[in-house]
N, C-alpha and C positions, 0 to 999 in steps of 0.2 A: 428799808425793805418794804413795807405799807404802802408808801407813794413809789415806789416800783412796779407792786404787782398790781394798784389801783392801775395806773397808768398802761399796766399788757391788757385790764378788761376792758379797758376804754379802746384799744387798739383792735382788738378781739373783733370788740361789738364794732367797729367801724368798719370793720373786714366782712365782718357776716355780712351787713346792710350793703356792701357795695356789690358781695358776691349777688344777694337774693337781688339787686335791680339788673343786675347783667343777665341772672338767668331767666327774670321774667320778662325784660327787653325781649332776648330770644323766642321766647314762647311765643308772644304775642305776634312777632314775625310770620310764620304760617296761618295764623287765625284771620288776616286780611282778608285774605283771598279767596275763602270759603262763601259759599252764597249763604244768604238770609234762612232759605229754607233748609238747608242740613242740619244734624241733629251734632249741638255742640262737641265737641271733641274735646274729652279732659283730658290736657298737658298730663304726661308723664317724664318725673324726673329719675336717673338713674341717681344713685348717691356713692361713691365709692369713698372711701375711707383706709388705709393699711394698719390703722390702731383697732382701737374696740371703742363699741359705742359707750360703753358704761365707763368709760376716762375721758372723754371729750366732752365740753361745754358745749362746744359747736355746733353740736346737732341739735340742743334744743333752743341754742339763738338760732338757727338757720329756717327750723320747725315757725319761731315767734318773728322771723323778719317776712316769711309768706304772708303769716297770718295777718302782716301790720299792713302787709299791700292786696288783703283779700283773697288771700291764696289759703283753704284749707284742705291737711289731710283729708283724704276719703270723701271729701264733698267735690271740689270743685280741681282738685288738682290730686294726682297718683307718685308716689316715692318708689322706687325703689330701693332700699337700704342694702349696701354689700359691706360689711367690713370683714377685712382680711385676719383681726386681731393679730400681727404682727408677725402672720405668717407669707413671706413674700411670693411663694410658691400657690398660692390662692388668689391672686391678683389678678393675674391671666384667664381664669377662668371664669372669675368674676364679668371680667370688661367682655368678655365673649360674650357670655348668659345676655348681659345688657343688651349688647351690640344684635344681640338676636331676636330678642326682643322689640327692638325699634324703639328703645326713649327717644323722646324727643330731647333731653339734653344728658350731657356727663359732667356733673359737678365730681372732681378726682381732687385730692390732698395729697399731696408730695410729688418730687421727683418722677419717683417709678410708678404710680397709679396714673400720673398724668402723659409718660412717657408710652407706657404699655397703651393706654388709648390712644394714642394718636395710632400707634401702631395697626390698631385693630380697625379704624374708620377714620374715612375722607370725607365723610359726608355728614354725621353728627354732631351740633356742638359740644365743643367740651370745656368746661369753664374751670379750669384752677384753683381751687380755693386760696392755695400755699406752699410756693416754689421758689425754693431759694435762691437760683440761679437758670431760670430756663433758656436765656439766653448762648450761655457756657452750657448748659448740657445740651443746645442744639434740638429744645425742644421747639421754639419759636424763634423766627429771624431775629426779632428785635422790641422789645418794650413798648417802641413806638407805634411800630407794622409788625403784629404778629404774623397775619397772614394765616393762611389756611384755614381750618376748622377749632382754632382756640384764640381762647382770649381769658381773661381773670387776672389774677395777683400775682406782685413777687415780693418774697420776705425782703427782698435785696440786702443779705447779711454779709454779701463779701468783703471784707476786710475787718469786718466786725472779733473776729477771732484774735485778732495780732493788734489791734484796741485793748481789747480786754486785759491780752498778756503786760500789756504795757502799763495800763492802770493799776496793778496788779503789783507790778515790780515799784511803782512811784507809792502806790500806800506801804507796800510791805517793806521799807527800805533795808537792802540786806540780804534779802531772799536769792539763794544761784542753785537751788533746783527746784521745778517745776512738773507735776506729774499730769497727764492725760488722759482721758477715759476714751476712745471712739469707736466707730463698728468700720474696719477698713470695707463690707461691702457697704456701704451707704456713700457713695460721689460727696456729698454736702459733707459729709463729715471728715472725706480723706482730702477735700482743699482747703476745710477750715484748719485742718493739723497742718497741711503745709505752708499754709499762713501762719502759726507758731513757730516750727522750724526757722524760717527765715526770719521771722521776729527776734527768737533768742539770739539769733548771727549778729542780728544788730546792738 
């Protein structure tokens, strides 16, 4: 279990660091173009989250991968912090305020904070931090060629579910019933269950 969960913070931490050079890549894309004499322009980030910031590491690797590339709060770069704390109905309102505001980027976590922005702007980047299937939810064309206005990570867990069940039944030799916990409105959760379904058929 130790080298398990050793092994998620080193995945974690690799995830932070790829999101913060994607979104400061973007940043630095409009600062080109700007003449000598203008009065610098401090990046502002939108940060969208559907959890709460006080159960996430994330945020303050995210906060310490700025900092590793010169990026700090309130000096030289602006956050805007939105978490929904697990209420999905605050999400939309959220990416609006943002959107209205004019960040220059949307760093979103999951599914639906990453889905609802695309929704809301064509013209903003928005970087993923953590999408399990954006392909299959028809957020972006292709892993390859996102296209449009996103680009970031995907957990790529699909099939991982009907793995597990299987691993599952080979330790526990003997086991013929198997219980399930999921939330049917969350997508990632109702194809990871129908990945067990089909599993137990087998």
């Amino acid at each position: 279990m130790k080298i398990g969960n050793g092994q998620q913070a080193v995945d974690n931490t690799k995830k932070i660091k790829l999101i913060v050079c994607a979104v400061c890549a973007l940043l630095l894309i409009p600062c080109s173009s700007v003449p000598a004499q203008q009065p610098k322009k401090v990046p502002r980030i939108g940060f969208l989250m559907g959890g709460s910031s006080g159960r996430d590491s994330r945020v303050e690797a995210f906060r310490q991968g700025l900092h590793d590339l010169g990026y700090i709060e309130g000096k030289n770069i602006a956050i805007e912090w939105r978490f929904a704390e697990g209420q999905e109905a605050q999400v939309a309102p959220f990416v609006a305020e943002l959107v209205h505001m004019r960040v220059d980027i949307i760093v979103t976590d999951g599914n639906q904070t990453t889905n609802v922005a695309k929704s809301e702007t064509k013209t903003i980047p928005i970087v993923m931090a953590s999408e399990s299937d954006p392909v299959g939810m028809g957020t972006v064309a292709s892993l390859a060629r996102p296209d449009g206005n996103i680009t970031g990570l995907s957990n790529l867990i699909e099939g991982l579910s009907a793995k597990r069940l299987e691993i599952l039944t080979e330790t526990l030799l003997g086991i013929s019933r198997v219980a399930a916990i999921w939330n049917p409105e969350n997508p990632q959760a109702v194809s990871s269950f129908e990945e067990e379904q089909i599993a137990t058929r087998r």
